[in-house]
C-alpha positions in Angstrom: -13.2 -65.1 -62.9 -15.6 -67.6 -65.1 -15.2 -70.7 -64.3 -15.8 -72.9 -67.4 -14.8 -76.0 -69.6 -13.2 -75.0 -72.3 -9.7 -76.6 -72.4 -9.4 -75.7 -75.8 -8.8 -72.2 -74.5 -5.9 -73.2 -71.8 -3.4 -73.7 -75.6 -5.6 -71.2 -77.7 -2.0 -71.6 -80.8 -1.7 -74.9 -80.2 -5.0 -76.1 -80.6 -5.4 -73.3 -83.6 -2.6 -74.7 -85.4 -3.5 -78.3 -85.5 -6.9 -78.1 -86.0 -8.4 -75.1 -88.5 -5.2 -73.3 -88.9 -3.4 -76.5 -89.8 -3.0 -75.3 -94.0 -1.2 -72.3 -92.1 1.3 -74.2 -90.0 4.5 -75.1 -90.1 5.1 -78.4 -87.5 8.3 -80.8 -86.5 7.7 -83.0 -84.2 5.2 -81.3 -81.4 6.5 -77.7 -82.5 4.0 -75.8 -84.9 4.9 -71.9 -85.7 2.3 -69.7 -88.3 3.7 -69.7 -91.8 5.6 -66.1 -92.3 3.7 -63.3 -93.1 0.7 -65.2 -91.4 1.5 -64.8 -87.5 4.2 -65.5 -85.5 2.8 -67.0 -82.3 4.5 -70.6 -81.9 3.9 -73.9 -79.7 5.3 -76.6 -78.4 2.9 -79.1 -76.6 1.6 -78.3 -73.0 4.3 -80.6 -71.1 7.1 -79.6 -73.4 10.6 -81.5 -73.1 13.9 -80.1 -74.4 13.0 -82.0 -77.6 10.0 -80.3 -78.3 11.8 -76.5 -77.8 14.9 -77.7 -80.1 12.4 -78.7 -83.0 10.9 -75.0 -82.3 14.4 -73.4 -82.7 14.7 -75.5 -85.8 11.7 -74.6 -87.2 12.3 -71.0 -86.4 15.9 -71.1 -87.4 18.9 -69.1 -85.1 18.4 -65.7 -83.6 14.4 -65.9 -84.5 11.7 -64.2 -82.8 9.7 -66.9 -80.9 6.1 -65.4 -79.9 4.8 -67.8 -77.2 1.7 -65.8 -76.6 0.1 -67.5 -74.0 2.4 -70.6 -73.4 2.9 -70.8 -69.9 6.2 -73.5 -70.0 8.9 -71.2 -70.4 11.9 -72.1 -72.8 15.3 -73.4 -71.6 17.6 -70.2 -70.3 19.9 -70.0 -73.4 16.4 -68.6 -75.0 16.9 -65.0 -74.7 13.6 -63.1 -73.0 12.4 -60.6 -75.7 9.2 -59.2 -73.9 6.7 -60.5 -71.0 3.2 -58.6 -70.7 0.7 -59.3 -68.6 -3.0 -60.0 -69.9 -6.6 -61.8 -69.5 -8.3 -63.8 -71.6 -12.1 -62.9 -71.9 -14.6 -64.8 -73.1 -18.3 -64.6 -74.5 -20.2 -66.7 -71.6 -23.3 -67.6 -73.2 -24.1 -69.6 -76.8 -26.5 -66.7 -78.0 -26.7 -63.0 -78.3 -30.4 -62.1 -78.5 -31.6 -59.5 -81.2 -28.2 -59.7 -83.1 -28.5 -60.7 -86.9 -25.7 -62.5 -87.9 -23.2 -60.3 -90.1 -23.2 -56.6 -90.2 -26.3 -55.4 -89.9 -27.4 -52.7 -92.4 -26.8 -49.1 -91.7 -23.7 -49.5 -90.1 -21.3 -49.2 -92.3 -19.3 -52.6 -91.3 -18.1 -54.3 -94.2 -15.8 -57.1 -94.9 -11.5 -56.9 -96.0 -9.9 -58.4 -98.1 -7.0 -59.2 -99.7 -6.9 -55.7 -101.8 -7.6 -54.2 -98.5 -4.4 -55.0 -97.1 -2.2 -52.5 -97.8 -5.3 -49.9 -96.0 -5.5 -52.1 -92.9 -1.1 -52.4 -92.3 -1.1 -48.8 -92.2 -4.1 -48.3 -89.6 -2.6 -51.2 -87.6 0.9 -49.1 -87.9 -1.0 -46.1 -86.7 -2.9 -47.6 -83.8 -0.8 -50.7 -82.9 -3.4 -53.3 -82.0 -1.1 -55.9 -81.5 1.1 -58.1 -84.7 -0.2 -57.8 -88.1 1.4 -58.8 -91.1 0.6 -59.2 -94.4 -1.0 -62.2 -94.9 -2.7 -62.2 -91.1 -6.1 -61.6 -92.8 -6.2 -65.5 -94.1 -6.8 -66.5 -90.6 -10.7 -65.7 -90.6 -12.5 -62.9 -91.6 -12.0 -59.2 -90.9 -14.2 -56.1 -91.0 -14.1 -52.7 -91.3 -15.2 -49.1 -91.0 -14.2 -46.7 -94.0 -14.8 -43.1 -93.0 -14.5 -40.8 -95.8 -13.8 -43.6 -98.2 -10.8 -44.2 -96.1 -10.4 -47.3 -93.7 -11.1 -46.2 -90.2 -12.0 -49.0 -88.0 -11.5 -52.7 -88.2 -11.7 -55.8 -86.5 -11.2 -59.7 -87.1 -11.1 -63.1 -86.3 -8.0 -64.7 -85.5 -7.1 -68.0 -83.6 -9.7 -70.9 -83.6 -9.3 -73.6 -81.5 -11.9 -75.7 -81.9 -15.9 -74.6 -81.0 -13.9 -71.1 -80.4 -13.0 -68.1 -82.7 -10.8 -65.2 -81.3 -11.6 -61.7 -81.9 -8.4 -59.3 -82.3 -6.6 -56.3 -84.4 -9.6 -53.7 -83.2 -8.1 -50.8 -83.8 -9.4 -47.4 -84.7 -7.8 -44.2 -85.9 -7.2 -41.6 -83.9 -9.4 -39.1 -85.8 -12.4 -42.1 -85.6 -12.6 -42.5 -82.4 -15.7 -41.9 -80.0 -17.9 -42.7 -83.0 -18.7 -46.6 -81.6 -16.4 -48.2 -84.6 -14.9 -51.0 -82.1 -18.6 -51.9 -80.7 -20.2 -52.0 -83.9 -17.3 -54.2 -85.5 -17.0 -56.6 -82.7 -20.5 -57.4 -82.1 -21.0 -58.1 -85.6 -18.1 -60.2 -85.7 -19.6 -62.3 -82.2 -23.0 -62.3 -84.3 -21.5 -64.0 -87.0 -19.5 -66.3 -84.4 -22.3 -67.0 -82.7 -24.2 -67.8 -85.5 -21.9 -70.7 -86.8 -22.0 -72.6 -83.4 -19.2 -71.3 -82.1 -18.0 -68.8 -79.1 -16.0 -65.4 -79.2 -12.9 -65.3 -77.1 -10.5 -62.5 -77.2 -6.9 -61.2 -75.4 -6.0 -57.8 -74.0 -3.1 -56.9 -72.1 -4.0 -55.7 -68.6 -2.9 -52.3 -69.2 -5.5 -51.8 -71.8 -8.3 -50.5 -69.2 -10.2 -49.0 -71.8 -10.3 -51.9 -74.4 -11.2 -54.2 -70.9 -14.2 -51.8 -70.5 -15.8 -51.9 -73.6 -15.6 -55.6 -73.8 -16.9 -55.4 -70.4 -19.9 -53.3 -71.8 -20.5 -55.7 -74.4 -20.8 -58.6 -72.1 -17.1 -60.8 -72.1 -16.0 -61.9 -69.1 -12.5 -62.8 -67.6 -11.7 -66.3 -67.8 -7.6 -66.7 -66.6 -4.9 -64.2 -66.1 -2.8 -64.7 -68.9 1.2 -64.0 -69.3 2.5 -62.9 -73.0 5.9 -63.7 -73.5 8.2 -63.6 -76.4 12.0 -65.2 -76.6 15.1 -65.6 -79.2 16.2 -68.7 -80.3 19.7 -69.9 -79.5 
């Protein structure tokens, strides 16, 4: 386990959502949820009183999905439990990564998504199932990919950004890509570029992912905290 200061980190959504993410949020009162089609992680403030989770079901509306991600208050019990996984957060522990060039470097064949990529990278995320992706999940930072073949095959991107830190997620690659180094390649590029604006990676993996734990692992991350995902309907 790392031991570190980075309370950002403890409320990763929360601290996304009122700081860079804030054009994406929706808020009442101390509840903030993604704007649809953006994410659907939610928040409510770290000492959350039955205030704070009724201005989330409002915000959400009846019968909604409620992400938590990483939100260790639980909701009152008329919430109804939709999933809990168990995960770690990882983190990048140092503020450099010698002899990486920001960016992709050339030769790789990393390059950056877009918005006309979308369609390309919802079907390799339906194919691979990285974790939630929607259609406008992109607008959160920037992603990169791998086409093999002219077709998409690898990609990776940036997603929550609490302040000083930028989380890499969606690395997913296609079945028929794998082996090849794709994930490597497109996550140190995306640190590289992280790195190089003053800030640190972070990522999530469930702990049942002992592959995915590996390579990040391999490419130097280390486990911060434990980390429970949990996901609820509103009343």
């Amino acid at each position: 386990m790392t031991n570190d200061d980075a309370p950002a980190l403890d409320d990763p959504v929360g601290q996304s959502l009122g700081a860079r993410h804030a054009p994406l949020a929706r808020r009442l009162g101390r509840a903030a949820t993604y704007l649809p089609d953006v994410a659907t992680f939610s928040s409510v403030s770290i000492d959350p009183g039955a205030e704070d989770w009724a201005d989330l079901a409002k915000l959400l509306g009846p019968g909604a999905f409620a992400d938590m991600f990483d939100c260790p208050a639980l909701p009152p019990p008329e919430w109804e439990p939709v999933f809990s996984l168990e995960g770690r957060q990882m983190i990048w522990p140092g503020t450099t990564r010698p002899g990486r060039r920001p960016g992709p470097e050339p030769g790789t064949g990393v390059t950056e998504l877009g918005a006309a990529d979308v369609p390309e990278m919802l079907g390799l995320v339906a194919r691979t199932e990285p974790g939630p992706f929607w259609p406008r999940t992109h607008e959160l930072g920037t992603y990169l990919g791998v086409r093999v073949n002219g077709t998409l095959g690898a990609m990776a991107g940036e997603r929550l950004r609490p302040p000083g830190w930028t989380e890499i997620s969606a690395v997913c690659t296609a079945p028929e890509a794998r082996g090849q180094g794709h994930a490597a390649r497109l996550i140190s590029a995306l640190a590289a570029r992280i790195l190089a604006r003053g800030e640190r990676p972070f990522l999530h993996v469930a702990e049942t992912n002992t592959g995915a734990i590996a390579l990040y692992e391999r490419l130097g991350f280390r486990t911060r905290r434990p980390t429970t995902f949990r996901g609820f309907r509103t009343p």
